[in-house]
matplotlib code that plots the C-alpha trace (Angstrom):
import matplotlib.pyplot as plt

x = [17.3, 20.3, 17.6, 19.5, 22.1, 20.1, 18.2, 22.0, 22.8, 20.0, 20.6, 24.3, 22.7, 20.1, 22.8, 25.0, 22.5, 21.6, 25.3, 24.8, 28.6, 31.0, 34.3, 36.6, 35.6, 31.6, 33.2, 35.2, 32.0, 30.0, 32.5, 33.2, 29.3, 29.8, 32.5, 30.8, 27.5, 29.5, 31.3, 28.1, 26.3, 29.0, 31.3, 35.1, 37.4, 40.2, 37.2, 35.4, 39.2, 39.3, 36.2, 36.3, 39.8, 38.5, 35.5, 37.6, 40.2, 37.8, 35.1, 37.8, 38.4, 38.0, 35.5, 32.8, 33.7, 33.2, 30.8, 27.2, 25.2, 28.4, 26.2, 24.5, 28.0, 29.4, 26.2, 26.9, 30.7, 29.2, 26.7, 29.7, 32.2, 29.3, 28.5, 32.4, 32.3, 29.8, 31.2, 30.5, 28.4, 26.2, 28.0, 25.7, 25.6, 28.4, 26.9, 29.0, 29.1, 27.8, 25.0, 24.1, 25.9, 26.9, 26.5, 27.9, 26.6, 28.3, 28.4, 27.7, 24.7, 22.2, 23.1, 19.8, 21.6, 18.7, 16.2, 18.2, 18.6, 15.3, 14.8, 17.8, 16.0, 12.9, 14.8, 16.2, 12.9, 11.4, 14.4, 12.9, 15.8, 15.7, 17.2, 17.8, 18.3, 20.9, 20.1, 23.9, 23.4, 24.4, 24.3, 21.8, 18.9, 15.3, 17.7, 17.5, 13.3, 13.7, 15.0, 12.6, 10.0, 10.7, 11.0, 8.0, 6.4, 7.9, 7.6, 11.5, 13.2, 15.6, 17.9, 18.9, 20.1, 18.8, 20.6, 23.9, 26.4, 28.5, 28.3, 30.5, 28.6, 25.3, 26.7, 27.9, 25.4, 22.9, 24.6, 24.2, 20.5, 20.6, 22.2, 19.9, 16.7, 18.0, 18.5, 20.2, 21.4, 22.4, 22.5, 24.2, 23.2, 26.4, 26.6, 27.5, 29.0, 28.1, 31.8, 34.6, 36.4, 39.2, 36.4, 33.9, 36.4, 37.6, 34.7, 34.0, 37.3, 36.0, 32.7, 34.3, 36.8, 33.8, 31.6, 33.7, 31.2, 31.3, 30.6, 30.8, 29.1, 29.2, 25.8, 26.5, 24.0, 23.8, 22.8, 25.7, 27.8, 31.4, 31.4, 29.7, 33.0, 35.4, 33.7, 33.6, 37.4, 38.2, 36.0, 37.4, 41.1, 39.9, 37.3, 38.3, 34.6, 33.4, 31.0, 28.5, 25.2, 23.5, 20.5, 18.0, 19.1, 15.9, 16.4, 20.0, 19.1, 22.9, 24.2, 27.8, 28.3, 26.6, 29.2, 32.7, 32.6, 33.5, 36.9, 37.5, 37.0, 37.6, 34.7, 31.6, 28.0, 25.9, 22.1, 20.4, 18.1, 15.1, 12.6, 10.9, 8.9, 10.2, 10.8, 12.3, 15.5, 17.3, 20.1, 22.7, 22.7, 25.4, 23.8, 20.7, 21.1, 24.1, 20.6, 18.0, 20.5, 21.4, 17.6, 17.3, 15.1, 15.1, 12.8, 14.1, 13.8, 10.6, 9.2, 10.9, 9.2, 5.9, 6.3, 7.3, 4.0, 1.2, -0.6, -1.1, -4.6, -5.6, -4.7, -6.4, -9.6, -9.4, -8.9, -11.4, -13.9, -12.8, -13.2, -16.7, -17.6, -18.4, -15.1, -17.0, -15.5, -14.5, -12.3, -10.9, -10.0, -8.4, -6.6, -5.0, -3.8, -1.7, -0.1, 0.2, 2.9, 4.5, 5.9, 5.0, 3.8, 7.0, 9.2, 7.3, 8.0, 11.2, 12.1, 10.4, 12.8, 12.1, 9.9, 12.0, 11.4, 7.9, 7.3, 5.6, 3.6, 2.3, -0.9, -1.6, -0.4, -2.6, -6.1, -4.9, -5.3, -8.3, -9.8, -9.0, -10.2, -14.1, -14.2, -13.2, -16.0, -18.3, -20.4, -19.9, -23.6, -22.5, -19.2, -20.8, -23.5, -22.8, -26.2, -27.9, -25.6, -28.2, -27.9, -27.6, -25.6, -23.4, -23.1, -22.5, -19.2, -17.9, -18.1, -16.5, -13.8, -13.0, -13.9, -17.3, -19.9, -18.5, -15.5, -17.9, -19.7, -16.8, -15.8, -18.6, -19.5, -15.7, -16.6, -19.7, -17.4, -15.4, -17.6, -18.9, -15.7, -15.7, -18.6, -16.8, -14.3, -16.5, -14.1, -11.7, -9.5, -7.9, -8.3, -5.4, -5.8, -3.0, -3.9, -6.2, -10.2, -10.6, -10.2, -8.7, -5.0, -3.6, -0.3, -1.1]
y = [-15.9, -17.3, -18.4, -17.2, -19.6, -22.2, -22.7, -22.7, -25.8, -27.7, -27.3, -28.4, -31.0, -32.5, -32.9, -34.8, -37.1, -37.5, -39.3, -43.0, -42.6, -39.9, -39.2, -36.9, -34.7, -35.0, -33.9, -30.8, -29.5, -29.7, -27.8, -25.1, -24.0, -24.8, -21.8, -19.7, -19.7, -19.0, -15.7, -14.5, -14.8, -12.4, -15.0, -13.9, -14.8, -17.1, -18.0, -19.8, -21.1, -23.1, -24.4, -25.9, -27.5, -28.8, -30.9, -31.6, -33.5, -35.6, -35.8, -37.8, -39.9, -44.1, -44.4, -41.8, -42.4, -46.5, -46.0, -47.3, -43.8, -41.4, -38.4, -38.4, -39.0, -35.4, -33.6, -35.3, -33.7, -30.5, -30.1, -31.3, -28.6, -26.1, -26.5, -25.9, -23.2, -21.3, -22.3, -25.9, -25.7, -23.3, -20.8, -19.8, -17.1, -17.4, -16.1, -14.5, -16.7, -13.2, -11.5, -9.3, -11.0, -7.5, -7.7, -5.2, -4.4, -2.8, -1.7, 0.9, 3.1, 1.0, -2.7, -2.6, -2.3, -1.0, -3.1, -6.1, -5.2, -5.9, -9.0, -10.1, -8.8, -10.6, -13.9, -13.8, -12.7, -16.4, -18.4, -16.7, -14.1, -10.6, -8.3, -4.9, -2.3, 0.4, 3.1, 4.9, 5.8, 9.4, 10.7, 8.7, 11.3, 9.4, 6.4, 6.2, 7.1, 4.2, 2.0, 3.0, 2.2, -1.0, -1.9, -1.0, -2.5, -5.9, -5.0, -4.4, -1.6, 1.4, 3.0, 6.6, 10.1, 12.3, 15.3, 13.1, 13.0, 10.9, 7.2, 5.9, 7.7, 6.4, 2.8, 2.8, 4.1, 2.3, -0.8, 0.4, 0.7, -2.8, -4.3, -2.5, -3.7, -7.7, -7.9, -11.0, -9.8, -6.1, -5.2, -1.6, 0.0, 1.7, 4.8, 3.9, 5.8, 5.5, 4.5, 3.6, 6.0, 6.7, 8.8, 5.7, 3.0, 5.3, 5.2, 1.9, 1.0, 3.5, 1.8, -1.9, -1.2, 0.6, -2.1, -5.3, -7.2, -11.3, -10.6, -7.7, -8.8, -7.5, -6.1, -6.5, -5.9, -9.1, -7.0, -5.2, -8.8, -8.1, -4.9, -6.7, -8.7, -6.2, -3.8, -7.2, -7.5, -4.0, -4.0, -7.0, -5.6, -3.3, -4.9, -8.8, -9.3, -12.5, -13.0, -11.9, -11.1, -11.1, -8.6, -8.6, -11.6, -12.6, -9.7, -11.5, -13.4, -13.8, -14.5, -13.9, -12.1, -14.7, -17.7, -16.1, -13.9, -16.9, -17.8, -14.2, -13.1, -16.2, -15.4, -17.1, -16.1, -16.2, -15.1, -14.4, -11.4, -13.2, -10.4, -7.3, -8.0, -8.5, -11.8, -12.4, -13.7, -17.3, -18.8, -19.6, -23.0, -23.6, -27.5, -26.0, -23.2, -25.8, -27.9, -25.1, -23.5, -27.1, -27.7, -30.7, -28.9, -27.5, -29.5, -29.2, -25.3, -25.9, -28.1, -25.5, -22.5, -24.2, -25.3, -21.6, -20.0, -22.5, -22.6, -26.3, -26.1, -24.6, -26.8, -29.5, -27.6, -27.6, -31.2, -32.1, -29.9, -31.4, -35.3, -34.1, -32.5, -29.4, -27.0, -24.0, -20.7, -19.0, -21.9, -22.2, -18.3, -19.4, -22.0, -19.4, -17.0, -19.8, -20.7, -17.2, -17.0, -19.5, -16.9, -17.2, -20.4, -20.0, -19.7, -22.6, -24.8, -24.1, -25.8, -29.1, -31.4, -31.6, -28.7, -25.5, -25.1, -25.0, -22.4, -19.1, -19.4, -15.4, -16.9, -18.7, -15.6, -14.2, -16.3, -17.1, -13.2, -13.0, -15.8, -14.1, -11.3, -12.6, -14.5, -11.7, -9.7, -11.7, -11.9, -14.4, -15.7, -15.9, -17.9, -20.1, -21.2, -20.4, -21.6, -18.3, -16.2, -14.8, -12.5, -9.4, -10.7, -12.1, -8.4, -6.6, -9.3, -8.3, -4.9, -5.6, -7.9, -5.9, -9.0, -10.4, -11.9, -14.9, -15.7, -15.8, -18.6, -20.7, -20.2, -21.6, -23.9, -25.3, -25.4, -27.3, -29.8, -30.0, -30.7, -33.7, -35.3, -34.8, -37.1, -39.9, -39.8, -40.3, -43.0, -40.9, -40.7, -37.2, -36.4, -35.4, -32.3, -31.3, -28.5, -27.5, -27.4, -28.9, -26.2, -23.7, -23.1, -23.2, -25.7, -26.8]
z = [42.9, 40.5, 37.7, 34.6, 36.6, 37.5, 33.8, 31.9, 34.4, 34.2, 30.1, 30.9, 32.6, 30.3, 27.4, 29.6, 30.5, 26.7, 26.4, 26.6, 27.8, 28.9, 27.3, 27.9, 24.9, 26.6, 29.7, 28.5, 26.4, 29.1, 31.5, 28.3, 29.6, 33.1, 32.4, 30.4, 32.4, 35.7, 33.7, 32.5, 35.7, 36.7, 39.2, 39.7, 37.1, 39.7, 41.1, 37.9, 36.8, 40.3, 40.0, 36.7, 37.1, 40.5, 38.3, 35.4, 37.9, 39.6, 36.2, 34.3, 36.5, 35.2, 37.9, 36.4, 32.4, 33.1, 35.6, 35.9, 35.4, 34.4, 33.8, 37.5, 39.0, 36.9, 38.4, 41.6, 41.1, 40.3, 43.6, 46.0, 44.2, 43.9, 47.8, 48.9, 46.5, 48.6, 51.7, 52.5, 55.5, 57.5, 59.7, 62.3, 64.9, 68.0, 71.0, 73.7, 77.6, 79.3, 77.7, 75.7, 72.1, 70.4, 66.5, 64.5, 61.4, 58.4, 54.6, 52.3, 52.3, 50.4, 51.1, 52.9, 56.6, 58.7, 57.0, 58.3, 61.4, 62.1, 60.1, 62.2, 65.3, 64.4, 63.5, 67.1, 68.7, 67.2, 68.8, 71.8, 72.1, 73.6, 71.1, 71.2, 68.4, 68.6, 65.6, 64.8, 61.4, 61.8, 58.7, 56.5, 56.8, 58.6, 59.4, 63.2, 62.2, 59.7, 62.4, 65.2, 63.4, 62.3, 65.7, 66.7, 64.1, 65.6, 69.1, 69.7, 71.4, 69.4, 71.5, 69.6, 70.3, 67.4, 67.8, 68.1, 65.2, 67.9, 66.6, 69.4, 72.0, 70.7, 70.5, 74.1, 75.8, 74.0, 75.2, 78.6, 77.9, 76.5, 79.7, 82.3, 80.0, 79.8, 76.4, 75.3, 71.9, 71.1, 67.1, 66.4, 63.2, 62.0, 59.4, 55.7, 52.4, 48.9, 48.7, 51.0, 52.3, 55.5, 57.5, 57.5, 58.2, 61.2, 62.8, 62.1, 64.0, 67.1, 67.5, 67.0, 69.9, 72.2, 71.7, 71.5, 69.4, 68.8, 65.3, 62.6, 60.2, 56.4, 54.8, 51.3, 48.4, 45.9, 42.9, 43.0, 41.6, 41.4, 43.3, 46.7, 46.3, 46.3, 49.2, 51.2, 50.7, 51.4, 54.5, 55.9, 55.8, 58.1, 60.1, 59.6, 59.4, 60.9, 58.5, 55.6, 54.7, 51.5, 50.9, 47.5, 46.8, 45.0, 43.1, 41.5, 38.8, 38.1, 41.4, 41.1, 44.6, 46.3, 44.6, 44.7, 47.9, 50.1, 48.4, 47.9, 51.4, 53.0, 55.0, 55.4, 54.1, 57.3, 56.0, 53.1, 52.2, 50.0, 49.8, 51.4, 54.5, 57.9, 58.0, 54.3, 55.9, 55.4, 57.3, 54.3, 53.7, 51.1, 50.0, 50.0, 47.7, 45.2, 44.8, 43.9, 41.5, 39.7, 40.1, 43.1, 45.0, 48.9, 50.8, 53.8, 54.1, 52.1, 55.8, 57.8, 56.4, 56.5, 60.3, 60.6, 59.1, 59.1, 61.9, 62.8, 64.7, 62.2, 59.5, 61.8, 61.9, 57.8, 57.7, 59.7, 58.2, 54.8, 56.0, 57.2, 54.0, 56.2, 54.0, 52.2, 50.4, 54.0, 55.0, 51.3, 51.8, 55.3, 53.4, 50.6, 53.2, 54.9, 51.4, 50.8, 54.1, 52.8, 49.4, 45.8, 43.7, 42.2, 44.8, 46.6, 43.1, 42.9, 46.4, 45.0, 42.9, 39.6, 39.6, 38.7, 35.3, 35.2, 33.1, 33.3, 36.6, 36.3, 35.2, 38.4, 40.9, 39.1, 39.5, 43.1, 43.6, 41.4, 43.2, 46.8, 45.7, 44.9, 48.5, 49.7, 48.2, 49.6, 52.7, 56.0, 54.7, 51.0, 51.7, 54.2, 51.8, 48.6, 46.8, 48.5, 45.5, 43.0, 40.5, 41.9, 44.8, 42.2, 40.4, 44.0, 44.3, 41.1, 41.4, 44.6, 43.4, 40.2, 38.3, 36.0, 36.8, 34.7, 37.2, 39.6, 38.2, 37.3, 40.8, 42.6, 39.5, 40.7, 44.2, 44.0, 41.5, 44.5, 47.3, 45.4, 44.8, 48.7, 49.1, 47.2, 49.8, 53.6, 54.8, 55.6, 52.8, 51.4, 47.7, 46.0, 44.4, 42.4, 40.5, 43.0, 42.5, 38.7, 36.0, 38.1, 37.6, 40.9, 41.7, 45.1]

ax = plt.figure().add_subplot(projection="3d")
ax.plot(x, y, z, "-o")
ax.set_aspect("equal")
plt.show()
């Protein structure tokens, strides 16, 4: 997500720091890149030439070329600009006084509208919501199928008429349906084009003034760059959208949708589309995403996804198994599944100040999944007590595993390393194992 744009910053930023001082020729090098990284990552033309007047006012300013650390206070310039930029703050969901809240979704066909409907349903369904999915995609063959059974995949309800090319019809009476069943939010899955055109918008406007919903939101596809800005303006002439939403966003390594459609649309992004599964959906934080992309981190939605995913009894039982000296190859598996929810070593790194340029981490995804793969090969008996593993037991596991009988050795000659580093530590005290068991090249 935005790494081409992230790496060219934190270059930026490493030769301004190299400046014992900053002048005002330091200054305007530095925003030349600023400029030219922001073009090639595809950002609006206005949109970069604001921007970079914006820092060059308040960069040459006597208080940041005399002051103490001038280089931190340009970056610190930068991350404030870089934030308004994308919108300043959050913009979350309005909820209407009477339920159901009615959201409308739009777009063009493959902005990845259906798939988000149910991410969205599923983000509700968490805060303890009752949503309800209305499929009127009319004319996208296997959509309404698409959409019914993604619901049922995460236990919520699709209203459709299949033999209906009647979008309003489906939309209304599907909100009767909604009302009888209790549902606290409503989310209509409307038809799209592979262009804009007078037929779409008109329905569009016919289900909008059937439904009355509090928001319309924008489905927008973030690899598209400058083209998800001008469908987004030419929707919200005829919609006046209340907000948007970003899909395949970790699929944009430029990023220059997600930074100029705000102060080309005037309308806020709302969430973020960050992968494929269900619940690969982010509330858009503008500060959050200004400090990945200039590399500060995002701790905060780094704690939020792990009180999310990891199971907290469980992490208990591992501690205590660990101070106990009691932790063997099954509770290590348990252990690599609950990092596993939390997304890739990369993505994980990236959240974590100071760590996102760490290199080519392919290597580690790839003995994480090697080393998942031998546990898993194994028996209950084996990965309870692994000195039982014998020759041919170690040949059946990597025939299993798809791996040799060598990584099967280092692997337990690691965990037996491990467990007696345990022993040193029987008052209580947690080892720190930063790259994980000793040898083995995993980050965590």
């Amino acid at each position: 997500m935005l790494e081409n744009l992230g790496n060219r910053f934190q270059e930026i930023f490493k030769k301004v720091r190299g400046h014992g001082k900053l002048s005002e020729d330091n200054i305007k090098d530095a925003l030349k890149e600023v400029r030219l990284s922001l073009l090639e990552a595809d950002v609006n033309y206005k949109v970069v030439k604001d921007f970079i007047n914006s820092i060059k006012e308040k960069s040459l300013g006597e208080e940041v070329l005399r002051g103490i650390n001038p280089g931190q206070q340009f970056i610190k310039i930068v991350h404030e600009e870089l934030v308004k930029l994308l919108g300043g703050v959050n913009a979350s969901l309005t909820k209407a006084v009477r339920p159901p809240t009615v959201i409308m979704l739009a777009g063009l066909q493959g902005a990845g509208k259906t798939t988000f409907a149910a991410k969205l349903a599923k983000f509700l369904q968490k805060k303890g919501e009752k949503p309800y999915l209305v499929a009127a995609d009319v004319y996208r063959p296997a959509a309404m199928k698409q959409l019914e059974v993604l619901g049922e995949s995460i236990n919520v309800p699709v209203f459709t008429i299949h033999n209906s090319k009647d979008a309003v019809l489906i939309c209304e009476t599907g909100l009767k349906e909604a009302k009888e069943a209790k549902a606290t939010y409503v989310i209509l899955d409307t038809a799209g084009r592979l262009h804009i055109d007078e037929e779409l918008m008109q329905e569009l406007i016919n289900v909008k003034k059937i439904a009355r919903p509090q928001e319309v939101l924008l489905v927008v596809d973030a690899m598209s760059g400058q083209d998800a800005v001008n469908v987004a303006e030419k929707f919200n002439e005829t919609l006046n959208v209340d907000g948007i939403i970003l899909t395949k966003l970790d699929g944009d390594a430029r990023g220059g949708s997600a930074l100029s459609i705000k102060s080309v649309t005037g309308k806020p992004i709302k969430f973020i589309g960050v992968g494929e599964k269900i619940d690969d959906i982010e509330l858009f934080h503008p500060d959050r995403l200004a400090s990945r992309i200039l590399g500060m981190g995002d701790v905060l939605s780094l704690v939020e996804k792990a009180q999310e995913v990891i199971d907290e009894d469980e992490a208990k039982r591992l501690e205590e198994k660990l101070k106990k000296q009691n932790f063997d190859l099954e509770d290590f598996l348990k252990q690599l599944n609950q990092i596993k929810k939390l997304g890739s070593i990369s993505s994980l790194l990236k959240m974590i100040p100071g760590m996102g340029q760490v290199g080519d981490l392919a290597p580690a995804e790839k003995e994480m999944k090697k080393i998942e793969a031998i546990i898993q090969s194994m028996t209950k008996e084996e990965r309870r007590k692994p000195k039982i593993m014998n020759a041919s037991r170690k040949k059946r596991i990597a025939r299993g595993s798809g791996t040799r009988v060598s990584d099967i050795n280092s692997l337990l000659k690691q965990f037996e390393e491990m467990q007696k580093m345990m022993k040193m530590f029987k008052g209580g005290g947690m080892p720190n194992f930063k790259g994980g068991f000793p040898g083995m090249k995993m980050p965590f």
